[in-house]
mmCIF file of the N, C-alpha and C atoms, coordinates in Angstrom:
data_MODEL
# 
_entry.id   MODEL 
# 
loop_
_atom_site.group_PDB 
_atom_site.id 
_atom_site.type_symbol 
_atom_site.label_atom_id 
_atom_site.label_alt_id 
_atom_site.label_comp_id 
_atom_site.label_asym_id 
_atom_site.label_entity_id 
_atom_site.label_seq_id 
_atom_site.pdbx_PDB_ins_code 
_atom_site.Cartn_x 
_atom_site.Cartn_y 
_atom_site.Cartn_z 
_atom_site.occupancy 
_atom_site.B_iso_or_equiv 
_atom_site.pdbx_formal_charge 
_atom_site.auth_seq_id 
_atom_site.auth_comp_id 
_atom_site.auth_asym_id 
_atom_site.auth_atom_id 
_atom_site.pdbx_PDB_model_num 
ATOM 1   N N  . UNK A 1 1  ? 205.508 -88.102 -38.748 1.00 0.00 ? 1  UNK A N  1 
ATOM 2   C CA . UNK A 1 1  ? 204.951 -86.845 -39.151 1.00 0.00 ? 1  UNK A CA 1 
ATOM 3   C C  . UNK A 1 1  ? 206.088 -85.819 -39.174 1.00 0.00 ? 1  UNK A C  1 
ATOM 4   N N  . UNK A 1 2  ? 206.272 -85.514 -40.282 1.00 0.00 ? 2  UNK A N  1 
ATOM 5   C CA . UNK A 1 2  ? 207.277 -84.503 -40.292 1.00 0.00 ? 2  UNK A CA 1 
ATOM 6   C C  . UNK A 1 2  ? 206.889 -83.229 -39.723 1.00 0.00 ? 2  UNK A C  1 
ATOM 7   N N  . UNK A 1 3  ? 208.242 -82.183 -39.121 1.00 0.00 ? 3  UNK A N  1 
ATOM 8   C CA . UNK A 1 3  ? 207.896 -80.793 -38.058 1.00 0.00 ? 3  UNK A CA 1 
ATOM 9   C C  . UNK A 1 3  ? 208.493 -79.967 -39.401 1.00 0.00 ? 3  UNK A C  1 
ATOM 10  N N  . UNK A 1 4  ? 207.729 -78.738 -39.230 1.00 0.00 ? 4  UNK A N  1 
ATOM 11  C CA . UNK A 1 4  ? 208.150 -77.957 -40.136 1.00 0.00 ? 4  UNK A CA 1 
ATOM 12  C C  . UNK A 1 4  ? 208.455 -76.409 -39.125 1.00 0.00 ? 4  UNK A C  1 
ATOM 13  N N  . UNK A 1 5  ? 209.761 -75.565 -38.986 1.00 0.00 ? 5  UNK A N  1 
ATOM 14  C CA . UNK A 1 5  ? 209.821 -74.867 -38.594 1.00 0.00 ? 5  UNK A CA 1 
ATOM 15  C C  . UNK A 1 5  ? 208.827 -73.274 -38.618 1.00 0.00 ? 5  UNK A C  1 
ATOM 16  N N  . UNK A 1 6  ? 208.589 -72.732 -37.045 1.00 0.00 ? 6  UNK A N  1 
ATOM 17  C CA . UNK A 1 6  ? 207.894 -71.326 -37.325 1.00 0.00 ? 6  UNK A CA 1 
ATOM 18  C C  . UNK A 1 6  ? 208.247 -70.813 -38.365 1.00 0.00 ? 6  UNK A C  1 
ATOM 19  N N  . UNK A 1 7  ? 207.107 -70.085 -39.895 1.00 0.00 ? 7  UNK A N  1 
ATOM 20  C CA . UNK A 1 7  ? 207.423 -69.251 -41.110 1.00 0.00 ? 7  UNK A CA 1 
ATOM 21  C C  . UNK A 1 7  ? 208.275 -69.380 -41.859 1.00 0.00 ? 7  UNK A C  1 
ATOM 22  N N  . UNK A 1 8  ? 208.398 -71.060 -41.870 1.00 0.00 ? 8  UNK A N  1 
ATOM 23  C CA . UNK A 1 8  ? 208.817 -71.797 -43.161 1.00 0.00 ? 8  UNK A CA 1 
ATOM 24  C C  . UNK A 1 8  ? 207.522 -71.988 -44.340 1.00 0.00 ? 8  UNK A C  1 
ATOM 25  N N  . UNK A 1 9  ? 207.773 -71.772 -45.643 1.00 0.00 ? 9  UNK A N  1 
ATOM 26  C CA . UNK A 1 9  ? 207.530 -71.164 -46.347 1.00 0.00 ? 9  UNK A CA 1 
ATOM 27  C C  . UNK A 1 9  ? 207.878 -72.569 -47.677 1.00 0.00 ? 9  UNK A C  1 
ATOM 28  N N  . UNK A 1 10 ? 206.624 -72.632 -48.470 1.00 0.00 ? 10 UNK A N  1 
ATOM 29  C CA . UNK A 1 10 ? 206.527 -73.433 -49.316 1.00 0.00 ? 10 UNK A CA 1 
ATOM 30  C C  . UNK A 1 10 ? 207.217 -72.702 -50.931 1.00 0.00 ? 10 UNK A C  1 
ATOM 31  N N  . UNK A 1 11 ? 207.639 -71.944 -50.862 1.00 0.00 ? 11 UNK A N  1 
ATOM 32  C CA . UNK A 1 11 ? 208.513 -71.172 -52.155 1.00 0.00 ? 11 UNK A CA 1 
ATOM 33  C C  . UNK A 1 11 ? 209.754 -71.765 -52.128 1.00 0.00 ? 11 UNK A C  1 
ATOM 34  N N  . UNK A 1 12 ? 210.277 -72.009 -53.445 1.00 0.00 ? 12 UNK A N  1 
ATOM 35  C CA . UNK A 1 12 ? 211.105 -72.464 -54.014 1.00 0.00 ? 12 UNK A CA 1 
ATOM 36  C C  . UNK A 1 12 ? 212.715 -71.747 -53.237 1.00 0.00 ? 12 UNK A C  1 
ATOM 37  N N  . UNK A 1 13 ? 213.336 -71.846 -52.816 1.00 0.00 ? 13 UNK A N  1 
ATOM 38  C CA . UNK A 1 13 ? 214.887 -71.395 -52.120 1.00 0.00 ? 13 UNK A CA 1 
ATOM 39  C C  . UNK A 1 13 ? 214.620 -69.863 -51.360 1.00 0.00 ? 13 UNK A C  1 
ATOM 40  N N  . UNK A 1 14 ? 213.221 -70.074 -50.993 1.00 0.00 ? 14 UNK A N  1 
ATOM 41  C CA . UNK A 1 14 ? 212.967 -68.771 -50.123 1.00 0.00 ? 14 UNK A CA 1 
ATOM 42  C C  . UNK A 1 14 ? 212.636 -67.709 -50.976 1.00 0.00 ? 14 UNK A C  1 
ATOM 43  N N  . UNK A 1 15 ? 211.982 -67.874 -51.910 1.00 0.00 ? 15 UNK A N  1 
ATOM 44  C CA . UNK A 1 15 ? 211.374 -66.351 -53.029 1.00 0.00 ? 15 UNK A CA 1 
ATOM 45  C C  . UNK A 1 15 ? 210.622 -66.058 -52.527 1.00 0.00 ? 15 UNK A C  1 
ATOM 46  N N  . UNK A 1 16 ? 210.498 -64.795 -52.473 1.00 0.00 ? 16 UNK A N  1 
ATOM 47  C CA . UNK A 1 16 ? 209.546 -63.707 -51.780 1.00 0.00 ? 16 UNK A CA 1 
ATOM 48  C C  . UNK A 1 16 ? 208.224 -64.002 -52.725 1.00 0.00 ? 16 UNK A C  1 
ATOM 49  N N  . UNK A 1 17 ? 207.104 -63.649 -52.242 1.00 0.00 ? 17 UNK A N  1 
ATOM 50  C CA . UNK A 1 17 ? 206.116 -63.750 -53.014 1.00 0.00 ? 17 UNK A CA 1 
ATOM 51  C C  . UNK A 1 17 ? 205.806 -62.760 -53.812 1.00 0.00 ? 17 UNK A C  1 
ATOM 52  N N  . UNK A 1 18 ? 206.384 -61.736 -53.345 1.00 0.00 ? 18 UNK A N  1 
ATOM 53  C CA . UNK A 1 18 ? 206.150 -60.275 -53.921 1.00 0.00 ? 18 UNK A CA 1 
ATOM 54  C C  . UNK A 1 18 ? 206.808 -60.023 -55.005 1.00 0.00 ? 18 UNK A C  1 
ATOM 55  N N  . UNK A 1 19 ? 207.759 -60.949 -55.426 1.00 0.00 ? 19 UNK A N  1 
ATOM 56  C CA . UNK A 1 19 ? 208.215 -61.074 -56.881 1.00 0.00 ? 19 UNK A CA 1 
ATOM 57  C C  . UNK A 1 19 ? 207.619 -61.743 -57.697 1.00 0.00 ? 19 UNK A C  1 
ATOM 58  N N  . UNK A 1 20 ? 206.156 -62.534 -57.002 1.00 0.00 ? 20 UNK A N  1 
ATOM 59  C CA . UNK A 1 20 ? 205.517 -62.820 -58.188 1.00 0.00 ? 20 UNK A CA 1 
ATOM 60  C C  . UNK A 1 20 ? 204.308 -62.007 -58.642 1.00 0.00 ? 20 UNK A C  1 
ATOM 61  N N  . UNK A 1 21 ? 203.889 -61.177 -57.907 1.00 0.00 ? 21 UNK A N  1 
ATOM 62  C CA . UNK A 1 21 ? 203.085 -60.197 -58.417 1.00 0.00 ? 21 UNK A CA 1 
ATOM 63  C C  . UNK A 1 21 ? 203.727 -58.828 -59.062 1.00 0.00 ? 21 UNK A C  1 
ATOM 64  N N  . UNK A 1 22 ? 203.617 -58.151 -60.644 1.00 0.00 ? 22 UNK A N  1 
ATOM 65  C CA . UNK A 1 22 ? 203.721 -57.478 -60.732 1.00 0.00 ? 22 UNK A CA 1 
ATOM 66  C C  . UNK A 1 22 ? 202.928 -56.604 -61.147 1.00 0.00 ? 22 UNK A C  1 
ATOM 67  N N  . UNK A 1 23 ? 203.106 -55.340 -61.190 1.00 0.00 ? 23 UNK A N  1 
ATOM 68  C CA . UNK A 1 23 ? 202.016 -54.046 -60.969 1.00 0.00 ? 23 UNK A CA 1 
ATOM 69  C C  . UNK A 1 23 ? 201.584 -53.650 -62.375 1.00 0.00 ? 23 UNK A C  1 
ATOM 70  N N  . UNK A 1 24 ? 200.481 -53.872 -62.168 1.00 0.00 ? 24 UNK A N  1 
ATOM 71  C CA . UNK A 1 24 ? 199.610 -53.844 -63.616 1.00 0.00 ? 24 UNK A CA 1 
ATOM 72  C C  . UNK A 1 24 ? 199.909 -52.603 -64.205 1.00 0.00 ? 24 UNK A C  1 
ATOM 73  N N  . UNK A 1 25 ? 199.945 -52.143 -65.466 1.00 0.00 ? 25 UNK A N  1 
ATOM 74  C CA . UNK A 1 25 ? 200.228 -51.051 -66.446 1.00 0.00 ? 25 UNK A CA 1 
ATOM 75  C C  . UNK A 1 25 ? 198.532 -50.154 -66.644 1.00 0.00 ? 25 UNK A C  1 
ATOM 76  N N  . UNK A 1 26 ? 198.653 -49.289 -66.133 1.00 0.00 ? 26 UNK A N  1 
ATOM 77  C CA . UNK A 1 26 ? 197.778 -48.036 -65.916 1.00 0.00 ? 26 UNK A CA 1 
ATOM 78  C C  . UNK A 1 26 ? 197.024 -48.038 -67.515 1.00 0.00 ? 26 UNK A C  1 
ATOM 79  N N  . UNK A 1 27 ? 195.279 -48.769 -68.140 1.00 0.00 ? 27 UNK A N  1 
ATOM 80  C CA . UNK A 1 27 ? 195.309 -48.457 -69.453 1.00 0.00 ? 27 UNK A CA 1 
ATOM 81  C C  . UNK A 1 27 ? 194.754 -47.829 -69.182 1.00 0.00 ? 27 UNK A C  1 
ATOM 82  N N  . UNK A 1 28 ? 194.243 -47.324 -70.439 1.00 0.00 ? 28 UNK A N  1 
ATOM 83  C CA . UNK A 1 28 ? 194.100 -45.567 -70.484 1.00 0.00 ? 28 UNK A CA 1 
ATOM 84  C C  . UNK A 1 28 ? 192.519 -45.954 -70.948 1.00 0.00 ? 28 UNK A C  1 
ATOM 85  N N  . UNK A 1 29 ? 191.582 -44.890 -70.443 1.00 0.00 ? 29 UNK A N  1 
ATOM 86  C CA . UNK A 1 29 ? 189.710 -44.907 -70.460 1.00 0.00 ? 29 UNK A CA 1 
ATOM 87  C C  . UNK A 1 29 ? 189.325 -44.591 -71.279 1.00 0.00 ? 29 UNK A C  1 
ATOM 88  N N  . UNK A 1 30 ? 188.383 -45.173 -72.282 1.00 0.00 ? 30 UNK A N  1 
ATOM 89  C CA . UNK A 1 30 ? 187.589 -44.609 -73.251 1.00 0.00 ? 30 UNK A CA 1 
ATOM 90  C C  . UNK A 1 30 ? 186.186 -44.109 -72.907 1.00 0.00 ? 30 UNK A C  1 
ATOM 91  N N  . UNK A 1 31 ? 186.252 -42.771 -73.243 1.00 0.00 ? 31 UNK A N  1 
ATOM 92  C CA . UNK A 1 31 ? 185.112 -42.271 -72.638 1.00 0.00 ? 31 UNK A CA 1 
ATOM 93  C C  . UNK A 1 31 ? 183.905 -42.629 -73.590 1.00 0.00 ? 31 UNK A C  1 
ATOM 94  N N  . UNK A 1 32 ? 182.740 -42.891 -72.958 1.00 0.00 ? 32 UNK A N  1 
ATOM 95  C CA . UNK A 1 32 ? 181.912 -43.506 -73.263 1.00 0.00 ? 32 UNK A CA 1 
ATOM 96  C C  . UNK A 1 32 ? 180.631 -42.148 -73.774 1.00 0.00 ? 32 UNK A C  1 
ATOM 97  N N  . UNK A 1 33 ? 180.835 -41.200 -73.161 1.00 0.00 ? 33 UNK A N  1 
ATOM 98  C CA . UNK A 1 33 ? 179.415 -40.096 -72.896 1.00 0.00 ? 33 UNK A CA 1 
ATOM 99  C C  . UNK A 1 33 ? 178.905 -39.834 -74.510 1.00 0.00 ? 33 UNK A C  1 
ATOM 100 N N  . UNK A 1 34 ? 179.541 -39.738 -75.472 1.00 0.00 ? 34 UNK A N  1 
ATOM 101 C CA . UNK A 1 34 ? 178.914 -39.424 -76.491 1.00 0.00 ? 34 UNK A CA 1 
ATOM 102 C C  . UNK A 1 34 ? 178.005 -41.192 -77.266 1.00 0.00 ? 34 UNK A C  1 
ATOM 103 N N  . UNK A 1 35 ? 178.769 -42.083 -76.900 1.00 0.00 ? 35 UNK A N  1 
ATOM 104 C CA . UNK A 1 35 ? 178.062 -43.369 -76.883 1.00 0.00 ? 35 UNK A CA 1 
ATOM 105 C C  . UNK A 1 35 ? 176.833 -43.852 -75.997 1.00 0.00 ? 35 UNK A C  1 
ATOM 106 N N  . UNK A 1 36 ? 176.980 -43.077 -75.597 1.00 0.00 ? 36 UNK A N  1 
ATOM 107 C CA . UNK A 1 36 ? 175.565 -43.255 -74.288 1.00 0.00 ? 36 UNK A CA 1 
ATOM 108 C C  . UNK A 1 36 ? 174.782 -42.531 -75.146 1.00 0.00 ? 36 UNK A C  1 
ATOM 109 N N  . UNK A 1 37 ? 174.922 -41.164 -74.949 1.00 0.00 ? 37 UNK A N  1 
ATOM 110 C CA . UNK A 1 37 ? 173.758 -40.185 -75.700 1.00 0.00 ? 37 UNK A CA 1 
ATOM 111 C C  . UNK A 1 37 ? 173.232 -40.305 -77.351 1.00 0.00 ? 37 UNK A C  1 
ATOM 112 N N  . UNK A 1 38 ? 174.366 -41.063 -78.110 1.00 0.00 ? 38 UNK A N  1 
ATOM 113 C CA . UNK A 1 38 ? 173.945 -41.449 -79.195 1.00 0.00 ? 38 UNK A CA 1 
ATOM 114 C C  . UNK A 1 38 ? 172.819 -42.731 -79.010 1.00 0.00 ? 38 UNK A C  1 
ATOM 115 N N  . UNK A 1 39 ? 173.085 -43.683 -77.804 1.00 0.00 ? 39 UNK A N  1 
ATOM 116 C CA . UNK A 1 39 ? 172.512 -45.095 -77.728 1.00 0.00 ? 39 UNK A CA 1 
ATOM 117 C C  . UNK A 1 39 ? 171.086 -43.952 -77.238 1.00 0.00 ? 39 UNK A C  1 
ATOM 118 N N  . UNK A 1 40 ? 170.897 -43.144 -76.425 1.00 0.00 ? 40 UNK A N  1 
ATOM 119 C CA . UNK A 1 40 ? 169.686 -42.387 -75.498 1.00 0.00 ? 40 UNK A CA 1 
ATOM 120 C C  . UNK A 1 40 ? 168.979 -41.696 -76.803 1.00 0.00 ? 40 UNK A C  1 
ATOM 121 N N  . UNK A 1 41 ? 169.309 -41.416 -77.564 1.00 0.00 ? 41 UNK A N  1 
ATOM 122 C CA . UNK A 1 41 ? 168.348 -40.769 -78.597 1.00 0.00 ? 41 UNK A CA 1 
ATOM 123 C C  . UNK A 1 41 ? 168.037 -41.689 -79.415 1.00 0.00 ? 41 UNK A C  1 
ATOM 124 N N  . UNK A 1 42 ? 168.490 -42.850 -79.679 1.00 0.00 ? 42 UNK A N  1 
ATOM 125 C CA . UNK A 1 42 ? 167.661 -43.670 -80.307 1.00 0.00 ? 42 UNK A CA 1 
ATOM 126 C C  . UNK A 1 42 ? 166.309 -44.571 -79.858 1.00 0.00 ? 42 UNK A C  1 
ATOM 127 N N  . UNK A 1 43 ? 166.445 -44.060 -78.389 1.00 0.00 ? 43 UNK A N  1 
ATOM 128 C CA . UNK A 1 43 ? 165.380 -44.987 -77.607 1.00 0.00 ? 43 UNK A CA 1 
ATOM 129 C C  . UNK A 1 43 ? 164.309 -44.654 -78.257 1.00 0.00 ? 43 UNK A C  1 
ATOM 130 N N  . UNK A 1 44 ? 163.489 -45.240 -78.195 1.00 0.00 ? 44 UNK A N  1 
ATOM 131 C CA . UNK A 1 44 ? 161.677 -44.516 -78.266 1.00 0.00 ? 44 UNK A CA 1 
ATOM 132 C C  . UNK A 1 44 ? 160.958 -44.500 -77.515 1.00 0.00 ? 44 UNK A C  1 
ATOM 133 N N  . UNK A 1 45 ? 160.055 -43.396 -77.182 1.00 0.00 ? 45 UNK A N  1 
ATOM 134 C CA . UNK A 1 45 ? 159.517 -43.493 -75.729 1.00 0.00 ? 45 UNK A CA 1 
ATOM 135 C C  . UNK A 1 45 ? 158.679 -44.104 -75.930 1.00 0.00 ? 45 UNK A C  1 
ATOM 136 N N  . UNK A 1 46 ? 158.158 -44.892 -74.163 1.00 0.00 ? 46 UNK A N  1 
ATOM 137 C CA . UNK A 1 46 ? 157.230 -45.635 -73.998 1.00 0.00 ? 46 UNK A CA 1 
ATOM 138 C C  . UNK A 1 46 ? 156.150 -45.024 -73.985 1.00 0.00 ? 46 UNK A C  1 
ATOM 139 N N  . UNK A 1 47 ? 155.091 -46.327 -74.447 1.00 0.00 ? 47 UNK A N  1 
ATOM 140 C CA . UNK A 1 47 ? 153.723 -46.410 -74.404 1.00 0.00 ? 47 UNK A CA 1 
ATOM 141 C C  . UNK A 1 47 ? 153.379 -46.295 -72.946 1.00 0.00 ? 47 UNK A C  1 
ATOM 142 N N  . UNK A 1 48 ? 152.469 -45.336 -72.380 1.00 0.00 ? 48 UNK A N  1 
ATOM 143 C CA . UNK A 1 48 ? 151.503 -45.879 -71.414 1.00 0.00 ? 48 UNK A CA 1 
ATOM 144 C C  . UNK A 1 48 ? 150.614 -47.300 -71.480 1.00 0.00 ? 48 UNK A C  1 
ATOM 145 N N  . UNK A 1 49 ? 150.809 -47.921 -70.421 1.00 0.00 ? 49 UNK A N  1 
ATOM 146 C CA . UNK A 1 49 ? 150.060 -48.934 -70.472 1.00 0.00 ? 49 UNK A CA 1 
ATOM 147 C C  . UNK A 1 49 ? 148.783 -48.729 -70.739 1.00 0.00 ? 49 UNK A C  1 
ATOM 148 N N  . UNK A 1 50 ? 147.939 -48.892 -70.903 1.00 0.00 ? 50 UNK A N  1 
ATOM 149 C CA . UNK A 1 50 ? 146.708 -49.701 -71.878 1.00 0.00 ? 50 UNK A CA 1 
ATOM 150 C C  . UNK A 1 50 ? 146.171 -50.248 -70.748 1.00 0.00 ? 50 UNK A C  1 
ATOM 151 N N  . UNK A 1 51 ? 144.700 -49.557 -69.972 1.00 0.00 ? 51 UNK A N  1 
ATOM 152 C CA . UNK A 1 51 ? 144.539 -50.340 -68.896 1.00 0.00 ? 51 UNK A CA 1 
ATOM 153 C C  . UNK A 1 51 ? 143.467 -51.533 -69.392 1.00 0.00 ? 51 UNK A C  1 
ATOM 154 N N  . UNK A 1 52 ? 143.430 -52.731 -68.923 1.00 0.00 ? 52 UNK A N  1 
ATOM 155 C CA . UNK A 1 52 ? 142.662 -53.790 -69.434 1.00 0.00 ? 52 UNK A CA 1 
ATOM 156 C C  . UNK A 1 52 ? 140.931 -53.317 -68.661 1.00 0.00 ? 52 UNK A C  1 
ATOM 157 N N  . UNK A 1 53 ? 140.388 -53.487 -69.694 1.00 0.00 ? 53 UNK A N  1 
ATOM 158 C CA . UNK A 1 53 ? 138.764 -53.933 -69.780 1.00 0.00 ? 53 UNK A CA 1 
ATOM 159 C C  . UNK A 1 53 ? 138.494 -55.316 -69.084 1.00 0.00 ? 53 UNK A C  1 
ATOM 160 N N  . UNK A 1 54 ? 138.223 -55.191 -67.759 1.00 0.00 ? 54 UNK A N  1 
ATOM 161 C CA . UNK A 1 54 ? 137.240 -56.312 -67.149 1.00 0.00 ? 54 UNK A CA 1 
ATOM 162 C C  . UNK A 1 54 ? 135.933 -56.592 -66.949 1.00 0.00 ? 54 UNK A C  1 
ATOM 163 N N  . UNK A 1 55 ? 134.894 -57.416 -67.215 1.00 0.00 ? 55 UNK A N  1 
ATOM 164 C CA . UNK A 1 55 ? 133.981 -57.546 -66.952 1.00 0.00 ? 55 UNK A CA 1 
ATOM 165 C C  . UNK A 1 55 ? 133.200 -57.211 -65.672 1.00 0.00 ? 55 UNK A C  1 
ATOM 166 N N  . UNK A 1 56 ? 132.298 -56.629 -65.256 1.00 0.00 ? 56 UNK A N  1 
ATOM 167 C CA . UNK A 1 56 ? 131.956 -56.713 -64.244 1.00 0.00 ? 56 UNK A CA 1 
ATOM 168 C C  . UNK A 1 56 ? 130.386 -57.795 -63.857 1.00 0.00 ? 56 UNK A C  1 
ATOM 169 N N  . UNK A 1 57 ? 130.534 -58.029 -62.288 1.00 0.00 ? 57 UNK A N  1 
ATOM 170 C CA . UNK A 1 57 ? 129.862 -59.063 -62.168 1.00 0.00 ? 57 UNK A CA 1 
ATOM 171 C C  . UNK A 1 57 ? 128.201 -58.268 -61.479 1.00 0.00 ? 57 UNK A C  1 
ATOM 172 N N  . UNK A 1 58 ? 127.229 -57.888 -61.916 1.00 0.00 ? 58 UNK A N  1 
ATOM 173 C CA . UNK A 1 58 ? 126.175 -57.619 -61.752 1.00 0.00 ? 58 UNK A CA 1 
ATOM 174 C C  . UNK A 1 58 ? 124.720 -58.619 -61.157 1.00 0.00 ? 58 UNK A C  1 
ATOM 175 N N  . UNK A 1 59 ? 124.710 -57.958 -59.574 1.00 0.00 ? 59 UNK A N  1 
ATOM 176 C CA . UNK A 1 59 ? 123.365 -58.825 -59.417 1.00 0.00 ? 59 UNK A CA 1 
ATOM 177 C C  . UNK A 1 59 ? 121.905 -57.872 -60.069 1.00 0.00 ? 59 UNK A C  1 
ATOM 178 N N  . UNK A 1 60 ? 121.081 -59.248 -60.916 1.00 0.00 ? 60 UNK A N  1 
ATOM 179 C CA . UNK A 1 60 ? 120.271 -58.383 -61.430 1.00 0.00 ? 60 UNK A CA 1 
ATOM 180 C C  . UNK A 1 60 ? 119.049 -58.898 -60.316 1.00 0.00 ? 60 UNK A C  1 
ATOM 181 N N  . UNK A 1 61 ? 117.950 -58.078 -59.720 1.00 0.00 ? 61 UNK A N  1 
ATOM 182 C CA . UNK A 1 61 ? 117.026 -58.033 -58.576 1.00 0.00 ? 61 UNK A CA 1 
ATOM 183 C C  . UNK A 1 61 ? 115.699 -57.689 -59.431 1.00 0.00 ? 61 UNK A C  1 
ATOM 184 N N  . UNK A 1 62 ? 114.501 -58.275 -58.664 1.00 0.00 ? 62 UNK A N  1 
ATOM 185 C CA . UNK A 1 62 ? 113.014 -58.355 -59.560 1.00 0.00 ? 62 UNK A CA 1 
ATOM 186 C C  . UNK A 1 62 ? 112.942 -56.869 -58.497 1.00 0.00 ? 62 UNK A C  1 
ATOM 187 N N  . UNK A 1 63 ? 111.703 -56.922 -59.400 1.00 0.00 ? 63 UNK A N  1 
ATOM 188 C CA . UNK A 1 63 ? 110.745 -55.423 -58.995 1.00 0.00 ? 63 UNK A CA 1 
ATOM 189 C C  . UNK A 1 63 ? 110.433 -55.431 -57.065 1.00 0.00 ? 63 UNK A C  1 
ATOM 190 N N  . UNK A 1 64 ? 111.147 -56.661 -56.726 1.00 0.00 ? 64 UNK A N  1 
ATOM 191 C CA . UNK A 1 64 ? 110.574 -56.290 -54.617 1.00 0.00 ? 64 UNK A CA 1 
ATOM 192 C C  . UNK A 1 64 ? 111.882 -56.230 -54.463 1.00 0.00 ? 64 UNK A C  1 
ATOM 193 N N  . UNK A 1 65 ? 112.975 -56.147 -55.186 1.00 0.00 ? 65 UNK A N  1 
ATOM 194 C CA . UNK A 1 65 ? 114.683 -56.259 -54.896 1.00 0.00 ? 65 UNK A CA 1 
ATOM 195 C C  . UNK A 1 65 ? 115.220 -57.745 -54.334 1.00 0.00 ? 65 UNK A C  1 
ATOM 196 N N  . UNK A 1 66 ? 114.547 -58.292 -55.033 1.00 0.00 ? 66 UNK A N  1 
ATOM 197 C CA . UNK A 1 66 ? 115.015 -60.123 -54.544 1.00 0.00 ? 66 UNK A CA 1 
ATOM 198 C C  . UNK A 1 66 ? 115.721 -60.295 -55.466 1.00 0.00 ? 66 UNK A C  1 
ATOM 199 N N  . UNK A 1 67 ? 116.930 -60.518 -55.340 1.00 0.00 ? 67 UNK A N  1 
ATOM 200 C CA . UNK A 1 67 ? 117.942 -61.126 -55.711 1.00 0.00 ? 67 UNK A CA 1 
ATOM 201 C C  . UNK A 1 67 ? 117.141 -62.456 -57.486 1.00 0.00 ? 67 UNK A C  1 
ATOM 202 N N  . UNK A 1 68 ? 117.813 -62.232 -58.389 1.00 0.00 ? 68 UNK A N  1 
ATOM 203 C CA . UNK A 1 68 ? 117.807 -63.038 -58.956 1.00 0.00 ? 68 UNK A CA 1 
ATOM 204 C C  . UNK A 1 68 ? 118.620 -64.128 -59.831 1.00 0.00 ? 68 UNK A C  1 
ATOM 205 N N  . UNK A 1 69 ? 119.811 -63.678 -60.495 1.00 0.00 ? 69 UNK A N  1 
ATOM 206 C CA . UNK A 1 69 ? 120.833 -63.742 -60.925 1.00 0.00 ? 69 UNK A CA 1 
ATOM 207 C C  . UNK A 1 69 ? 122.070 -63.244 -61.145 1.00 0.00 ? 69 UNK A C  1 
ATOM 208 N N  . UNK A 1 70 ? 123.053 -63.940 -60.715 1.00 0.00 ? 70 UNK A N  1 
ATOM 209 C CA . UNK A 1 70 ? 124.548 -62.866 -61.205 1.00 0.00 ? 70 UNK A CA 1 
ATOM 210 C C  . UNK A 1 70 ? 124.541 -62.733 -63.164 1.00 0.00 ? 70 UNK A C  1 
ATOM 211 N N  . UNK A 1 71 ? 124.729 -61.533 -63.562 1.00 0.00 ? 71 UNK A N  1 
ATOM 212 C CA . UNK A 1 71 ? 125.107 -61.830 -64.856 1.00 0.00 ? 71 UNK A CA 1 
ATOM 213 C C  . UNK A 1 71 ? 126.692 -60.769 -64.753 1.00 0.00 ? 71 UNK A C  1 
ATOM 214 N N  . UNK A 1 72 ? 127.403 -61.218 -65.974 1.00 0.00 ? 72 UNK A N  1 
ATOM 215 C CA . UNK A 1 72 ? 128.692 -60.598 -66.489 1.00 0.00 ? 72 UNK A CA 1 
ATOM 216 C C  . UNK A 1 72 ? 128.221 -58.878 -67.581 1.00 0.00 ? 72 UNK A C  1 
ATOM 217 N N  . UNK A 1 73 ? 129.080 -57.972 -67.451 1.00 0.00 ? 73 UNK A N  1 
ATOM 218 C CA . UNK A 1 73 ? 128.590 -57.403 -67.721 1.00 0.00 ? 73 UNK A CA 1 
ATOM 219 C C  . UNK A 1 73 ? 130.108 -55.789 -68.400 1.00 0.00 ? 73 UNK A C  1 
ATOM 220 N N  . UNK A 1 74 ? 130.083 -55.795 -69.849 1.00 0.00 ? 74 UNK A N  1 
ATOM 221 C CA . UNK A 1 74 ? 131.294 -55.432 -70.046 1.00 0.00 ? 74 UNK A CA 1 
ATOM 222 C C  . UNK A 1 74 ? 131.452 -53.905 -69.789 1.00 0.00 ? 74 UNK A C  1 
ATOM 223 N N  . UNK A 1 75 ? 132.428 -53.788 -68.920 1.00 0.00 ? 75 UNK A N  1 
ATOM 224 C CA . UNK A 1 75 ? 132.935 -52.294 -68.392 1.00 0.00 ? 75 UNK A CA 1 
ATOM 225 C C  . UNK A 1 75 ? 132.680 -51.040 -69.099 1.00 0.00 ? 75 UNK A C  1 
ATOM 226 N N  . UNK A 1 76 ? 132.832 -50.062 -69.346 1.00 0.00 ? 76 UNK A N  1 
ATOM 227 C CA . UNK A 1 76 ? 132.760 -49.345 -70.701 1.00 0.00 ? 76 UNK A CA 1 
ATOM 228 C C  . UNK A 1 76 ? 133.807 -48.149 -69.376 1.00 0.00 ? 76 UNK A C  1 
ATOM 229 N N  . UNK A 1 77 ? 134.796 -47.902 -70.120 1.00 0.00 ? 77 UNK A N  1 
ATOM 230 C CA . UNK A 1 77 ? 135.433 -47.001 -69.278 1.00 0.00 ? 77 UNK A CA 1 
ATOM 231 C C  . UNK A 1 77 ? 135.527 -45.804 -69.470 1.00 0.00 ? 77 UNK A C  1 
# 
């Protein structure tokens, strides 16, 4: 098993590593704000939802209030 000395270093004749990173070039921002507000006025506003119509379930009862049948029975809102 080979010994490898304390902060010996797998780089080629001892190159610093810091010569292989170099410092990125500052690009320059395209401002976006009039592209936003052009994309924002084309939106169209939303619909309110549309609330759904459910049936309701009705017990119908004889003339002494005895229970007789469930029937379905459409909402009217």
């Amino acid at each position: 098993m080979a010994s490898y000395q304390k902060g010996a270093s797998g780089l080629a004749d001892g190159a610093s590593i810091q010569n292989s990173f170099s410092p990125r070039q500052v690009q320059s921002r395209t401002p976006v704000v009039d592209v936003v507000k052009a994309i924002d006025s084309r939106r169209q506003p939303q619909k309110a939802p549309v609330a759904k119509r459910r049936p309701k379930k009705i017990l119908l009862k004889d003339d002494f209030g005895d229970p007789i049948r469930w029937v379905w029975q459409d909402s009217k809102a």
